[in-house]
Every structure is written in C-alpha cells, then in structure tokens.
N, C-alpha and C positions, 0 to 999 in steps of 0.2 A: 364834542359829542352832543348830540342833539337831546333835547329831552322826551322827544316822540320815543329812543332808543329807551331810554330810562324805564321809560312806561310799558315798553314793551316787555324789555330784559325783564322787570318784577313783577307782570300778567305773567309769564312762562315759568320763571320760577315757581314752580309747585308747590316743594318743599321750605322754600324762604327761607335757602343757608349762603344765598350769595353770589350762588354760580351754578351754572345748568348744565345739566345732562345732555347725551343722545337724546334716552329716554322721554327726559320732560320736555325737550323742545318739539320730538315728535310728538308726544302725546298731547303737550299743549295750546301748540299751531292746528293740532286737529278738533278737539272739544272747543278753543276760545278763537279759533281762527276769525269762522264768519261774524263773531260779535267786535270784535276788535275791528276787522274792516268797517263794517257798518259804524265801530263811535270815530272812525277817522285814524287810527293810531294807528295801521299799516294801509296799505295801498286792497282793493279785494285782488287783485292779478299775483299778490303777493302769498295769498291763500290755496297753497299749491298741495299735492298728496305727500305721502308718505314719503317717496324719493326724492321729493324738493325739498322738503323739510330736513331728511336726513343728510340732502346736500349742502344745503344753508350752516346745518351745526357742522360737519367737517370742511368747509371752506373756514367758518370763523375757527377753528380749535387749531391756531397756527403754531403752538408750542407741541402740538400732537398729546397731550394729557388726557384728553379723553372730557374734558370739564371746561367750560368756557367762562371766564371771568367777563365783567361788564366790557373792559376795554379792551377783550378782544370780539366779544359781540358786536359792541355797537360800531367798532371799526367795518365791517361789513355790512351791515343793514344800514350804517347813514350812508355808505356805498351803493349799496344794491337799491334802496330806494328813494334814493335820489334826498335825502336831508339834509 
C-alpha cells in the first residue's frame, strides 16, 4: 500500500476514527479535492463530482459495511491511480 494512499485515506478522514464514510469521502473529495491535486497527493483528473466520488467509496467498500477501512481504500486508489 502506497503512502500517497495513507495520505490521502487521513486528508478524508474528517472525523479521525480510522475509517470513512459515504459521507466523508463525499464530502471530503469535494472541500480538499482541488488542494490535495494541486500538493501532488492525488492525480487533479482524479477530482471528480459527487457521482465519482460516491463511485470511488462503493467500488472500495468490498465487505458492503458501508465504512471503508484503510486496506480496503488504499486497495482501490493504488489501483485506480496508477501507485
């Protein structure tokens, strides 16, 4: 697991309990998206709307829990962006 993922997984964490929501990846791909592209830590093509985002958390949420722990996050984004 990359630690670009790392970085990211705990920018989106909102709450800081370890594991993300629907909510916080929606909401926090949208308020931290463009700053995060711009320090390097995601790709900007990877700053996508609300349906991309909401796509992103249910591709990674493979136990269907609704709550995505680091190692099933970062399984998908060092996938999807190429880390």
């Amino acid at each position: 697991m990359s630690d670009k993922a790392r970085i990211l997984f705990d920018a989106l964490d909102l709450d800081q309990d370890g594991t993300l929501t629907r909510t916080e990846v929606i909401r926090a791909l949208r308020e931290k998206g463009p700053t995060l592209a711009a320090q390097g830590v995601i790709p900007f093509w990877g700053v996508g709307d609300v349906d991309d985002s909401a796509a992103l958390f249910d591709e990674a949420d493979q136990n269907g829990d609704r709550v995505l722990s680091f190692e099933e996050f970062a399984a998908v984004v060092d996938r999807r962006f190429g880390w």
